[in-house]
C-alpha positions in Angstrom: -0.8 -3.9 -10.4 -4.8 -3.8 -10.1 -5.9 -1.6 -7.5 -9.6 -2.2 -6.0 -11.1 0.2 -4.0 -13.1 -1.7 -0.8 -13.9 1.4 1.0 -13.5 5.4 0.2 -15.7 6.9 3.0 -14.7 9.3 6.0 -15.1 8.4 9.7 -18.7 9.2 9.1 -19.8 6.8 6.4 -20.6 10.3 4.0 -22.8 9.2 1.3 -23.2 5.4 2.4 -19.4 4.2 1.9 -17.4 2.4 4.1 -14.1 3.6 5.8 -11.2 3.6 3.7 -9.6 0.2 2.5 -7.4 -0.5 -0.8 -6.5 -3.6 -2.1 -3.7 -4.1 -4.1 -3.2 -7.0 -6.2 0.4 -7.7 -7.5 1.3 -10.2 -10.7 2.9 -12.6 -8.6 -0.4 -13.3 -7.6 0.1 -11.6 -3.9 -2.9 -9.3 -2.3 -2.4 -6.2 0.5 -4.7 -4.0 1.5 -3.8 -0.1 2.4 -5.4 0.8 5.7 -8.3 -1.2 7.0 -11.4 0.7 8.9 -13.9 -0.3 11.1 -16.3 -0.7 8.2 -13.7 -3.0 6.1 -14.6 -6.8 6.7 -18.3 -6.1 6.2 -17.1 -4.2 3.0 -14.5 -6.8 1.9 -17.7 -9.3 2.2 -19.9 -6.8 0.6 -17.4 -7.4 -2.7 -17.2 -10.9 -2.4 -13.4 -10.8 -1.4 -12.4 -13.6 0.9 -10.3 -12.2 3.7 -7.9 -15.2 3.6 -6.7 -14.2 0.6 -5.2 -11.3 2.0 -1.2 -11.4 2.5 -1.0 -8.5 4.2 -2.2 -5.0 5.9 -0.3 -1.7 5.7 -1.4 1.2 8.0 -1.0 4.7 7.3 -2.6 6.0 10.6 -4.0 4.9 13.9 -7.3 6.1 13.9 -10.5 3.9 13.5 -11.3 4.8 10.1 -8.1 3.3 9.0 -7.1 0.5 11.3 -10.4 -0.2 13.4 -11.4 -3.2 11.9 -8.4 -5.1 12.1 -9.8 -6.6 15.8 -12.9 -8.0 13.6 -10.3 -9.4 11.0 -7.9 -11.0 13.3 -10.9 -12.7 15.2 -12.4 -13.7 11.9 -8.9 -15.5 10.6 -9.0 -17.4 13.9 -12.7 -18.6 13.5 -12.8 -19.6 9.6 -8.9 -21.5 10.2 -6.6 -19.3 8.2 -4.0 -21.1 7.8 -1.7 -18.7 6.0 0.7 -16.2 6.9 -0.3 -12.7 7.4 1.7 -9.9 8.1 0.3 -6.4 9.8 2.7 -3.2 9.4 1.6 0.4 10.9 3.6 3.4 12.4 4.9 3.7 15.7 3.0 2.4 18.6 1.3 0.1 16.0 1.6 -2.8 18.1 0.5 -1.1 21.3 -2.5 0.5 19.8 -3.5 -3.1 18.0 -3.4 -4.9 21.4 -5.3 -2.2 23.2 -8.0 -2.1 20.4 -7.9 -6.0 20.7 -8.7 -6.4 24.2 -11.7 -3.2 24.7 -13.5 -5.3 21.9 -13.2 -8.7 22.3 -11.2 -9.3 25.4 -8.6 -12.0 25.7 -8.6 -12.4 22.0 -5.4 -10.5 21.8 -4.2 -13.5 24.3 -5.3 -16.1 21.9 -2.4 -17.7 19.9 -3.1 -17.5 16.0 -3.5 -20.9 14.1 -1.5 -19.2 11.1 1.6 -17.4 11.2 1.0 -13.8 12.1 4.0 -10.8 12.3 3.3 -7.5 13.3 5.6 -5.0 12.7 6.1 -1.1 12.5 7.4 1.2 10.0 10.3 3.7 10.7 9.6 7.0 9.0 11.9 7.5 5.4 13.2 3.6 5.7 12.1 1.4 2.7 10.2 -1.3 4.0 10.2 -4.7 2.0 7.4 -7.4 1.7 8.2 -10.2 -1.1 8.8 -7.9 -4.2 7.3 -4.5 -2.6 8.9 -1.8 -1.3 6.8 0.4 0.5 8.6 3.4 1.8 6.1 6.0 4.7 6.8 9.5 5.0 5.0 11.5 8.2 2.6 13.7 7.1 0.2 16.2 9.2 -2.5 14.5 10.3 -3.4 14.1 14.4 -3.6 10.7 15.9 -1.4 10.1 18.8 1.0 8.4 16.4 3.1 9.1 13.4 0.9 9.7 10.5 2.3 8.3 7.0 1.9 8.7 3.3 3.1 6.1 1.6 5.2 4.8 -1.7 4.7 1.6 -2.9 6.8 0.3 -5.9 6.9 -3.3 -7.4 8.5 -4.3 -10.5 8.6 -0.5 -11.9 5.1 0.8 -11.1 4.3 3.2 -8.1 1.2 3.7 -6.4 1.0 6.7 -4.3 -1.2 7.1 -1.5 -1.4 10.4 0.9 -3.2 9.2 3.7 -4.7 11.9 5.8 -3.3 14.8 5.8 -3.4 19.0 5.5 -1.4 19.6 2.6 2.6 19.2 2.9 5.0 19.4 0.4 6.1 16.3 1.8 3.3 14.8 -0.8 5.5 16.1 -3.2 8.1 13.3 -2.6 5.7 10.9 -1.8 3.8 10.7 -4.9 6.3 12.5 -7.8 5.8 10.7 -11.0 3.5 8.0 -9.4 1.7 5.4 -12.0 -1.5 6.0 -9.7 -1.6 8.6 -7.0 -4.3 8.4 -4.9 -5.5 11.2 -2.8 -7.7 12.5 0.1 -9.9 15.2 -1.0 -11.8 15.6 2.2 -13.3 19.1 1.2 -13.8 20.4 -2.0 -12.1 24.4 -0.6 -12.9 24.5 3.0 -9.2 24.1 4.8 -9.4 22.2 8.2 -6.5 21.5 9.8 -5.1 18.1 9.5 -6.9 17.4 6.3 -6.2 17.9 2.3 -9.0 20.1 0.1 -9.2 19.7 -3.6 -8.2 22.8 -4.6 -4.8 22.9 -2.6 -4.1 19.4 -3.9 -4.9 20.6 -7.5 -2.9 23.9 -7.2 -0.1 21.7 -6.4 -0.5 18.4 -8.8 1.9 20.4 -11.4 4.9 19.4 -8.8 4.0 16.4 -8.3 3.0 15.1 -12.2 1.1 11.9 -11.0 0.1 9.3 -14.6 -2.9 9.0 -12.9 -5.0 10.8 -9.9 -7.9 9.3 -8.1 -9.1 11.2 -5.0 -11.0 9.8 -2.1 -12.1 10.2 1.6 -14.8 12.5 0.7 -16.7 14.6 3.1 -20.7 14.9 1.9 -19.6 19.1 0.8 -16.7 16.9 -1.4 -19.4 14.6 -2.7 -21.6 16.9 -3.7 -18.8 18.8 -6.1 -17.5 15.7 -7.7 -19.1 16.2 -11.1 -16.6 19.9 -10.9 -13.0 18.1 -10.9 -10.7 17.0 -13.3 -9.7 13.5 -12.0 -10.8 10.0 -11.3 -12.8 9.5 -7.9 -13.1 6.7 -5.9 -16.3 4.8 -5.4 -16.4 1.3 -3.0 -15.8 -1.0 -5.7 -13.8 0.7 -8.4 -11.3 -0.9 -10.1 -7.5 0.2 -11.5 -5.2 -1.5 -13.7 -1.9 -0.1 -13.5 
């Protein structure tokens, strides 16, 4: 799998980077994307990456950092004529919130049948959810936003990608990412604990249980920005590229 890194800010757009959006790109020649922010299609154009190309969109949470730019995607399918299927996938009240979000920014266009196949659909927490060849399985984390928060599990032929979304720490992350190919992390401060959120020092005094191949951290505050040249694992930058 080849992991590209679109956006790896915070809600804030620390240190110039747009709000967090990973694309995934499988050998069978399929694309995803792993959350998609408010920031993501200017991003996604910033790259050169052509959003029809995209199969699909997994959300880990439902705030706008992570799936606020999905209004400006669906209305940008309709007006370039996608005419391939796309599939949306997000917790609970996924659907809801995606309407709602729909009509408060460009009203009716929620109304507005698609010219390509679209599904939306909603995870349920611990169920293995399959796409083509991916299984993606979410676990709830802790992490407020009016809705389930997930980490998630992706595994296709053998690899796993790990990602923890949000969160304060939880040894649910233990599950989530054991043994992961690529485990990818938020690192939101580099010791300050907020709630809801992951530091880097609690994620590294745990990384022993969890043994990730590879760690990348990202959705870095400007406090985690400034300490980057301190830890001991890959960091994310708008742009970077993994080969798993």
């Amino acid at each position: 799998m080849k992991v590209t890194f679109i956006g790896t800010g915070d809600a804030f757009g620390s240190g110039g980077r747009f709000n967090t959006c990973i694309m995934v790109e499988t050998d069978n020649h399929r694309r995803f994307l792993i959350d998609y922010g408010a920031t993501s299609l200017v991003a996604m154009k910033n790259l050169g990456i052509d959003s029809n190309s995209i199969d699909a969109i997994f959300i880990t949470h439902l705030h706008g950092d992570h799936f606020g730019g999905l209004p400006f995607f669906l209305l940008d399918a309709q007006f370039s004529k996608r005419n391939t299927p796309l599939v949306l996938v997000g917790p609970a009240t996924f659907k809801q919130r995606l309407h709602e979000a729909r009509e408060v920014l460009f009203s009716g266009s929620s109304e507005t049948p698609p010219k390509f196949d679209l599904v939306i659909d909603e995870f349920a927490v611990e169920e293995p959810y399959r796409w083509t060849d991916l299984t993606i399985t979410p676990y709830e984390v802790d992490h407020f936003c009016g809705a389930p928060p997930l980490a998630v599990r992706m595994e296709h032929e053998g690899k796993i990608v790990a990602y923890t979304g949000d969160t304060q720490w939880t040894d649910t992350l233990i599950e989530v990412c054991a043994d992961a190919d690529l485990m990818i992390a938020e690192a939101y401060y580099f010791e300050k604990k907020i709630k809801w959120h992951l530091d880097y020092l609690s994620l590294m005094a745990n990384i022993d249980r969890i043994k990730p191949k590879r760690l990348v951290i990202t959705h870095m505050s400007e406090d985690m920005l400034g300490r980057v040249d301190e830890v001991g694992c890959d960091v994310a930058e708008d742009g970077k590229v993994f080969e798993i």
